[in-house]
N, C-alpha and C positions, 0 to 999 in steps of 0.2 A: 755573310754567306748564308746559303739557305740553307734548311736542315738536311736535304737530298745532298747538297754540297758538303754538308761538311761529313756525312753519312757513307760519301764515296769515298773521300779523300783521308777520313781519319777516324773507322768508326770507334778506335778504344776512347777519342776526346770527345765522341758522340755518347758515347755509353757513362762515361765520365759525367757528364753534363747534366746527365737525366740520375742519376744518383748524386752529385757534390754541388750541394746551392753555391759554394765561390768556385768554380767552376766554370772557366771562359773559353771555349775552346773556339779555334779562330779567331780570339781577339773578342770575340763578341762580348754580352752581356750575360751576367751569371744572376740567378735567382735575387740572390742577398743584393745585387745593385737593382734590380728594377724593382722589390721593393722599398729601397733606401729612394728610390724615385718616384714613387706612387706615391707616398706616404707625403709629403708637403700638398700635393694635390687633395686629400684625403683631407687631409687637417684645415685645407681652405673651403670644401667642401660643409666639412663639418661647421667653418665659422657662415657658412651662406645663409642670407634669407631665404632663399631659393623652396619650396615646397616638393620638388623633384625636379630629378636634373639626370639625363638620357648620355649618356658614353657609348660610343661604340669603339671595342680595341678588340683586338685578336687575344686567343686564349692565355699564351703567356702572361699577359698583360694584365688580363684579371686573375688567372690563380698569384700574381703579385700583390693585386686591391685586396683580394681577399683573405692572405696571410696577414698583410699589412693590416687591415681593419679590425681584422678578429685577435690582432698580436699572438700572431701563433709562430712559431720557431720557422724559418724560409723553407726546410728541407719538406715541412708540412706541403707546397705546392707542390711537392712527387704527385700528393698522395691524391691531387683533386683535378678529376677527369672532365673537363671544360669543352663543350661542342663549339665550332661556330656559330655564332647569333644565336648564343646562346643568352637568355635574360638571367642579368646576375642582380638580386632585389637587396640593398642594403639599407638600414636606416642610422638613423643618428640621433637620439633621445637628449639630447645637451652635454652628454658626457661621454656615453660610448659606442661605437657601431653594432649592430647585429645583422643580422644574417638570417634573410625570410626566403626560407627554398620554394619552388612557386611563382607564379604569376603575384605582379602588385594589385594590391584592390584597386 
């Protein structure tokens, strides 16, 4: 369902959603699963020889990269306001990710 769909049809599972990272309303996907799904991606990432490596996903999808990388608690993607094509710059030092707000050099 899309967010207007399920907005119409059931806004207290709408409102639910956006406060309760397990939280599925319509069946959908709740915060706490699509980072338990970024994160293998993350970890292959991290093992890449790759120098930079270009993703493009819809916002949900990186306030998930971005809990997941920074290992912050799920309910933390409330709190991180993501645009459209929007540039999200992460790195990977051998050990842990960070977080460069900002254009990449």
């Amino acid at each position: 369902m899309t967010l207007d769909e399920v907005a119409a049809t059931d806004p207290e599972a709408l409102s639910l959603w956006t406060r309760d990272p397990e939280a599925r309303p319509g069946g959908g996907t709740s915060l706490t699963d699509l980072c338990a799904t970024v994160r293998p991606w993350l970890d292959q990432m991290a093992a890449s020889s790759a120098d930079r490596v270009v993703a493009l996903a819809a916002p949900p999808v990186l306030r998930g990269v971005i809990v997941s990388a920074l290992d912050l608690p799920p309910i933390a993607g409330f709190r991180l306001d993501i645009h459209p094509l929007a540039p999200i710059h992460l790195v990977h030092d051998g050990q842990r990710w960070t977080w460069r707000p900002g254009n990449p050099d």
